[in-house]
MDTraj code that builds the backbone (N, CA, C; nanometers):
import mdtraj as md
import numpy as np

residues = "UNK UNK UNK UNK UNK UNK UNK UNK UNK UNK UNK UNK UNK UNK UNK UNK UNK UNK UNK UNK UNK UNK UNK UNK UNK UNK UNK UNK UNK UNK UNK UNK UNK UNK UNK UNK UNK UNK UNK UNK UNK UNK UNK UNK UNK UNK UNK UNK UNK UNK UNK UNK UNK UNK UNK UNK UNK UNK UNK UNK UNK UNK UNK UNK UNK UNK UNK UNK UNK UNK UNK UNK UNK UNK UNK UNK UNK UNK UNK UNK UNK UNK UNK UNK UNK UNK UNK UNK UNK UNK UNK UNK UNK UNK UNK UNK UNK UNK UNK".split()
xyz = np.array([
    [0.9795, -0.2887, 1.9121],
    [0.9946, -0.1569, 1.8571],
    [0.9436, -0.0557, 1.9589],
    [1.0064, 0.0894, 1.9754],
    [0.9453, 0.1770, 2.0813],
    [0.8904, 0.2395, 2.0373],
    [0.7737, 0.2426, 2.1015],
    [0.6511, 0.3235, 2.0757],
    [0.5691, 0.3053, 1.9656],
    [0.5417, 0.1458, 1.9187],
    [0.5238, 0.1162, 1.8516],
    [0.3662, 0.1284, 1.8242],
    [0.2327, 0.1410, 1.8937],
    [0.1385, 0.1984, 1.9031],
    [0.1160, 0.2961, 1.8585],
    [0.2406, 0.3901, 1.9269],
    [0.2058, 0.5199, 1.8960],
    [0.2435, 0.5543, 1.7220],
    [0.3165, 0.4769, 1.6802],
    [0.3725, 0.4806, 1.5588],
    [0.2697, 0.4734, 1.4481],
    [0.1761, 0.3270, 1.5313],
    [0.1084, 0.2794, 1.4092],
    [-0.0256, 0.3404, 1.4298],
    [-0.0234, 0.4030, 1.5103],
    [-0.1635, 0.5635, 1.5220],
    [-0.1217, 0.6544, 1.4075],
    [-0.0275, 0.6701, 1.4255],
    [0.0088, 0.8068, 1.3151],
    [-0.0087, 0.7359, 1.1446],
    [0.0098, 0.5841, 1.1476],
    [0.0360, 0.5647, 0.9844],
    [-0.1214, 0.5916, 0.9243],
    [-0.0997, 0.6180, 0.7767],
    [-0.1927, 0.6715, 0.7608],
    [-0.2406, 0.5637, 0.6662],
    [-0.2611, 0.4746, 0.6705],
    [-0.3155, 0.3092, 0.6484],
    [-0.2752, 0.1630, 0.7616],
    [-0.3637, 0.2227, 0.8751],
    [-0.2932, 0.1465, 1.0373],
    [-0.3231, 0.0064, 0.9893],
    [-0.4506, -0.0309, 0.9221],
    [-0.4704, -0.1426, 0.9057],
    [-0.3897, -0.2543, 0.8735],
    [-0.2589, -0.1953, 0.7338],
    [-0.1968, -0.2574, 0.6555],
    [-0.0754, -0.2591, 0.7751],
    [-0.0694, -0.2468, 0.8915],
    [0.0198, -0.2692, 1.0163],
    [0.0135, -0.3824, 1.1376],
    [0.1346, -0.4274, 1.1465],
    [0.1030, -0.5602, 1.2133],
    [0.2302, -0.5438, 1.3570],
    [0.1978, -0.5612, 1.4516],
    [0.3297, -0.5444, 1.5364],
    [0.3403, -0.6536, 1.5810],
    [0.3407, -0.7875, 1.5429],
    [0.3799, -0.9370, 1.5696],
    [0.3473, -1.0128, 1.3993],
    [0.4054, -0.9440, 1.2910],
    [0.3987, -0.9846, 1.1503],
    [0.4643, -1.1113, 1.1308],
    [0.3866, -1.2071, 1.0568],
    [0.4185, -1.3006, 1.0252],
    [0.5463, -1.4120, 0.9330],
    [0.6319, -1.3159, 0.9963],
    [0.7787, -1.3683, 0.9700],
    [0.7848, -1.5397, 0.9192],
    [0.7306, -1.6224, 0.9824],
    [0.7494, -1.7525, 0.9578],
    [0.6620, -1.8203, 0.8827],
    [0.5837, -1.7677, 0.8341],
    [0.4648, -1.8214, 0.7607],
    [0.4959, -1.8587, 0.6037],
    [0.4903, -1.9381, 0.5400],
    [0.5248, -1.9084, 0.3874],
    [0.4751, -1.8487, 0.3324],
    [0.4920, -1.7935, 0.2313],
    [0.3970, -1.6429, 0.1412],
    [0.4153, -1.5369, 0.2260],
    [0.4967, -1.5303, 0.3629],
    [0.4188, -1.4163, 0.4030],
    [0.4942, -1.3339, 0.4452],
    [0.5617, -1.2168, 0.5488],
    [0.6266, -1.1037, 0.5631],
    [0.7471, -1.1080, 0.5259],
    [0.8567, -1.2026, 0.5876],
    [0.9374, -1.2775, 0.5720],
    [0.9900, -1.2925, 0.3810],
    [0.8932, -1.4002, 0.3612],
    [0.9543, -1.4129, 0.1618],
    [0.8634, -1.2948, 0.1141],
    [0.7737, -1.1955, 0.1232],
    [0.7948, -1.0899, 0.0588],
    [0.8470, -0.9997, 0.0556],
    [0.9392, -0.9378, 0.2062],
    [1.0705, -0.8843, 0.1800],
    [1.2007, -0.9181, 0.1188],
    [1.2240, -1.0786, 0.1273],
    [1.2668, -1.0959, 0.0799],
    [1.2811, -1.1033, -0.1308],
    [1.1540, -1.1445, -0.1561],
    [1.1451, -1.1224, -0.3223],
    [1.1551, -0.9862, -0.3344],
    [1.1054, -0.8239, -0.2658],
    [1.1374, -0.7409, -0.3026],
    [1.2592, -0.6623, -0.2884],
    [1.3333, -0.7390, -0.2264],
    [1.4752, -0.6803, -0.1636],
    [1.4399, -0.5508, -0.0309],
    [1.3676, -0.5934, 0.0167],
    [1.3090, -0.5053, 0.1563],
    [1.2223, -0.3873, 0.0974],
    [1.1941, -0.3490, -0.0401],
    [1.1587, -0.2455, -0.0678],
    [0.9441, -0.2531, -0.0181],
    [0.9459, -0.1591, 0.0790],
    [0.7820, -0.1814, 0.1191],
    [0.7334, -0.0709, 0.1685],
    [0.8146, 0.0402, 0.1518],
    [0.7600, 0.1610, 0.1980],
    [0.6739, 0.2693, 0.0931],
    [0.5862, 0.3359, 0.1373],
    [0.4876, 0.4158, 0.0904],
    [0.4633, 0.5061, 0.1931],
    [0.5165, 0.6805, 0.1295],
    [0.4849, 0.7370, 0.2169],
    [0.3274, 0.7749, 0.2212],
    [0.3036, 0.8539, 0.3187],
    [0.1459, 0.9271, 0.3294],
    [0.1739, 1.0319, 0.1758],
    [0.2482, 1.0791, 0.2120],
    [0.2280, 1.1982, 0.0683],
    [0.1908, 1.0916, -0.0456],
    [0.3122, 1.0085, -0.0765],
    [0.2645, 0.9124, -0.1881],
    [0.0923, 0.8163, -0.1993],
    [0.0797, 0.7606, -0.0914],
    [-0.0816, 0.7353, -0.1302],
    [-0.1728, 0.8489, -0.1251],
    [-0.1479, 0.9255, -0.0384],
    [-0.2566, 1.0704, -0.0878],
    [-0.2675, 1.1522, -0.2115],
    [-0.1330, 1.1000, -0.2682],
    [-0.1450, 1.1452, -0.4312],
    [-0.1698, 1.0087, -0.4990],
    [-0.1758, 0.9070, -0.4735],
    [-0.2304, 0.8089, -0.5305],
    [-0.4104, 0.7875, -0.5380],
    [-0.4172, 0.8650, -0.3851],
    [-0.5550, 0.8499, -0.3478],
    [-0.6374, 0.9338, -0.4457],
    [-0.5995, 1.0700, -0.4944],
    [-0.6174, 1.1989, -0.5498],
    [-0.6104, 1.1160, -0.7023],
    [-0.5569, 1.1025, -0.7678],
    [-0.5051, 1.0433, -0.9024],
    [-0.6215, 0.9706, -0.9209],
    [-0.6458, 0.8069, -0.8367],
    [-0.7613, 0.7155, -0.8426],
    [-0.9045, 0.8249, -0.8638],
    [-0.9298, 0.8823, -0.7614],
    [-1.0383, 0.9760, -0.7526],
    [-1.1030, 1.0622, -0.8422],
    [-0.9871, 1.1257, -0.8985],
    [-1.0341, 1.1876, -1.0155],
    [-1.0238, 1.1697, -1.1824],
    [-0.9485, 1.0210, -1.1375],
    [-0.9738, 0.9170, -1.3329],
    [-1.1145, 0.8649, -1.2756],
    [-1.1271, 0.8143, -1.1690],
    [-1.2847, 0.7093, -1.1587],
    [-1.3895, 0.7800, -1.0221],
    [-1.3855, 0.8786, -1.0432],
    [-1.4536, 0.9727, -0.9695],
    [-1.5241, 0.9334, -0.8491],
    [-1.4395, 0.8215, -0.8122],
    [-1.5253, 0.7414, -0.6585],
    [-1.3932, 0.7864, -0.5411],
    [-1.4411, 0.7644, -0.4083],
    [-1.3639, 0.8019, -0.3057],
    [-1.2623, 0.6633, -0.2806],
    [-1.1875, 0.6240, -0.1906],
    [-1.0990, 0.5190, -0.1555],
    [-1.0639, 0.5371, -0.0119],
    [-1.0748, 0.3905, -0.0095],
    [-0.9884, 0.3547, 0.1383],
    [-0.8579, 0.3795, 0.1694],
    [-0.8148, 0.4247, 0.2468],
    [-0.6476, 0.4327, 0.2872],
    [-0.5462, 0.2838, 0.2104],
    [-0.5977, 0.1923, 0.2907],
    [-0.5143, 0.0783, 0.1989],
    [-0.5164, 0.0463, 0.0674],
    [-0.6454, 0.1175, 0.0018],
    [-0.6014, 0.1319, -0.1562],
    [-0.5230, 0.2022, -0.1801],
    [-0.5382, 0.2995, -0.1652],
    [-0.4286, 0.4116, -0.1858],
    [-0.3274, 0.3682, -0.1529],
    [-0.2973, 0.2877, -0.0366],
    [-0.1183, 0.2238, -0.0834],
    [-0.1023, 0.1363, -0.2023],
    [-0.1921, 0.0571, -0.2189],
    [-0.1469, -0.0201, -0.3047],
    [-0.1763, 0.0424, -0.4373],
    [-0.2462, 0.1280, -0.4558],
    [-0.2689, 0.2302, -0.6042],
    [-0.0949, 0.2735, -0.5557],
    [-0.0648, 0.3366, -0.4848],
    [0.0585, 0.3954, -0.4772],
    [0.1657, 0.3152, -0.4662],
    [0.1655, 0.2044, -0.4004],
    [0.2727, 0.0691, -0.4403],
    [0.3136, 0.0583, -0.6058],
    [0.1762, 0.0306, -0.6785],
    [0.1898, -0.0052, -0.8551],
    [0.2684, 0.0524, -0.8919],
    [0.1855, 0.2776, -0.8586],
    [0.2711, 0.3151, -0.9184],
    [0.4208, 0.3897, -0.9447],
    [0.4628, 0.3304, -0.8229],
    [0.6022, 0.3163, -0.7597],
    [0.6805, 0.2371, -0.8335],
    [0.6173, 0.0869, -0.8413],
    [0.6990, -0.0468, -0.9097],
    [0.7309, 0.0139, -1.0476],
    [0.5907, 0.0393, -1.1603],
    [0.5876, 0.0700, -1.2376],
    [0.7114, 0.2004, -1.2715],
    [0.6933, 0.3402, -1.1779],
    [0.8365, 0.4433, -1.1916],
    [0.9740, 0.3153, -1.2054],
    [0.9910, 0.2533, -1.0807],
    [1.1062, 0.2195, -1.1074],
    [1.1403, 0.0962, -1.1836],
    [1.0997, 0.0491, -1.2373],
    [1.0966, -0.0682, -1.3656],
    [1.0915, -0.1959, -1.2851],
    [1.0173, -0.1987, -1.1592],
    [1.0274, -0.3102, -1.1211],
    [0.9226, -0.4459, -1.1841],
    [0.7987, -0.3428, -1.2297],
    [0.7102, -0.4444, -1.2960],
    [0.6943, -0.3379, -1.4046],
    [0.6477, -0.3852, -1.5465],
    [0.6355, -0.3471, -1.6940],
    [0.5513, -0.2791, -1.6990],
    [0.4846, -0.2087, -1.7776],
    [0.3946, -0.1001, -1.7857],
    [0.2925, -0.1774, -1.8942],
    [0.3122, -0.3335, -1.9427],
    [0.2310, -0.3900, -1.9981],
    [0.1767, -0.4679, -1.8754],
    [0.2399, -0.5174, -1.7829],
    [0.1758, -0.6233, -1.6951],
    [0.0638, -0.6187, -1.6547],
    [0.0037, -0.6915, -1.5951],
    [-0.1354, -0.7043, -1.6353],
    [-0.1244, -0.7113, -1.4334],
    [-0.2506, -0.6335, -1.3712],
    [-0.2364, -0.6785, -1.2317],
    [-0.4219, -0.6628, -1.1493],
    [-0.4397, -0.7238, -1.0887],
    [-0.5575, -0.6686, -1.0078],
    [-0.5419, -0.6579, -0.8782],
    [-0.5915, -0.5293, -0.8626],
    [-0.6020, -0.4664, -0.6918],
    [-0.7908, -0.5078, -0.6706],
    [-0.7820, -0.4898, -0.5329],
    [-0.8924, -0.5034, -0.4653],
    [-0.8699, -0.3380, -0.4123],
    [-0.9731, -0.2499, -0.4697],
    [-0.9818, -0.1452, -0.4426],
    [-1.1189, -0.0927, -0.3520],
    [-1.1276, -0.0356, -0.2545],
    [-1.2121, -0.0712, -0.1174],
    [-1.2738, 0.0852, -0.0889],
    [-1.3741, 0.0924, -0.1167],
    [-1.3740, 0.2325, -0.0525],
    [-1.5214, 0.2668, -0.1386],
    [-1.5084, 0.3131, -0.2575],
    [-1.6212, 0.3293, -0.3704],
    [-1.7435, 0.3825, -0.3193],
    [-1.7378, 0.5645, -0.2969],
    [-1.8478, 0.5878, -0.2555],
    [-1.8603, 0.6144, -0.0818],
    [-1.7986, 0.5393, 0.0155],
    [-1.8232, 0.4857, 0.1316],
    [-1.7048, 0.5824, 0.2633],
    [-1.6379, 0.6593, 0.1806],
    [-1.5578, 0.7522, 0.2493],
    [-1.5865, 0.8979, 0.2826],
    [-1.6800, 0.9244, 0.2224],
    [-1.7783, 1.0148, 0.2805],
    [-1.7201, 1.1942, 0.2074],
])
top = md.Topology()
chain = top.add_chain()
for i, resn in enumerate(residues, 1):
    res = top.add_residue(resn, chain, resSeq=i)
    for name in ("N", "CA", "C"):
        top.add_atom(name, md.element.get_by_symbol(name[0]), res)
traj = md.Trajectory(xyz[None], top)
């Protein structure tokens, strides 16, 4: 990919970025694009309003990669990909520690 450094400077959860991703592994980049039909994007606007949302129901700060995945849920959840009964746990990272 070009400029692929420079790319993954700008994302605004670099961590959750891999530039040799594990395509061949089972469980891993590979069959989870595939079970979601490629769908894996989250913009910055979307976790920063995810980040904002978390913050002010549970009044603690968050890590960038929560905030995607707070903003992943509630993506699935908009588009009916998972139920609004389902039951799920995040590992939410940050609590306090973001200053």
């Amino acid at each position: 990919m070009k400029d692929a450094k420079k790319l993954i400077e700008e994302t605004y959860a670099s961590v959750l970025t891999n530039r040799n991703s594990p395509y061949g592994i089972k469980g891993g980049l590979y069959d989870a694009l595939v079970d979601t039909d490629g769908v894996m994007a989250i913009t910055r606007k979307e976790a920063l309003e995810a980040k904002a949302l978390f913050e002010s129901l549970e009044g603690i700060d968050i890590l960038p990669p929560s905030a995607v995945a707070i903003a992943s849920l509630l993506k699935a959840v908009k588009t009916g990909n998972v139920g609004t009964e389902d039951i799920f746990l995040l590992n939410i990272a940050g609590g306090g520690t973001c200053g």
